[in-house]
C-alpha positions in Angstrom: -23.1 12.6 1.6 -26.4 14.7 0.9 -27.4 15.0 -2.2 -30.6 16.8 -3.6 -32.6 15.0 -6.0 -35.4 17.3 -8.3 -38.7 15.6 -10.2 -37.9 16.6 -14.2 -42.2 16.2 -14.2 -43.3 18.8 -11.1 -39.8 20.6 -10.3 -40.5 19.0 -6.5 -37.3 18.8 -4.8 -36.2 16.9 -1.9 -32.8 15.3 -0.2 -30.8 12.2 0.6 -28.1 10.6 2.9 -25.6 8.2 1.8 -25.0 6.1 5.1 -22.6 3.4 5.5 -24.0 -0.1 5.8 -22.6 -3.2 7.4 -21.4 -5.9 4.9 -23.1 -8.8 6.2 -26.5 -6.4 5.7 -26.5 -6.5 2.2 -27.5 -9.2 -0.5 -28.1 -9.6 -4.2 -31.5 -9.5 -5.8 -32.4 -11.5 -8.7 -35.9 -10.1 -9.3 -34.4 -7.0 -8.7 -31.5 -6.8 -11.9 -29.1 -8.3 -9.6 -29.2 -5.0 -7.8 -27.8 -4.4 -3.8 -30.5 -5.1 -1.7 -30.7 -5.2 2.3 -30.9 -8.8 3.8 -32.3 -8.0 7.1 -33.7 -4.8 9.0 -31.3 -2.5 10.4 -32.0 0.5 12.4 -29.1 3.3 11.7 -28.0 6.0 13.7 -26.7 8.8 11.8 -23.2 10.3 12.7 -22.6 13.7 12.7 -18.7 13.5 13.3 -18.4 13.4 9.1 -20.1 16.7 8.7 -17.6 18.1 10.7 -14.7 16.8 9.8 -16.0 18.4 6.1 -16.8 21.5 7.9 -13.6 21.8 9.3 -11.6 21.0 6.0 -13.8 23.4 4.2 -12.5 26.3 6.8 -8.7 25.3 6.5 -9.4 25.4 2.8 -10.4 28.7 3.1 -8.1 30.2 5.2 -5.6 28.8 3.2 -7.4 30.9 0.0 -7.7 34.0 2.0 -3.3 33.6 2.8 -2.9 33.0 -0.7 -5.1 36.0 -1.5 -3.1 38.1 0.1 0.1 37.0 -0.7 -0.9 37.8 -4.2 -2.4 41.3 -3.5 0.3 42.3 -0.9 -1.7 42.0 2.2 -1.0 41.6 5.4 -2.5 38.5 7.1 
């Protein structure tokens, strides 16, 4: 998931990727408010096979707009 984070004190925007993480890679902080935190260094390899998996779902979602569209409107299709 991308998602695109903005600075409320310059406007400077800029974006980040969830990636999964192994289990055993993650621990709990205590000097950190008991928040997720990574245990050891892991080098990760983005996957692009989620991206189009959405892109595909977002063009049968459309196409099946476009059908309804015109089965509303009388259109051939």
């Amino acid at each position: 998931m991308v998602r695109k984070r903005v600075c409320g004190a310059c406007c400077h925007a800029w974006f980040t990727v969830e990636m999964a993480v192994p289990v055993f890679a993650i621990g709990w902080s205590d000097r950190h408010q008991h928040k997720p935190v990574l245990r050891t260094a892991l080098t990760l390899k983005p996957s692009f096979i989620e991206a189009a998996d959405v892109m595909e779902n977002l063009a049968k979602a459309n196409a099946a707009i476009q059908r309804k569209a015109a089965l509303k409107y009388g259109e051939d299709f």
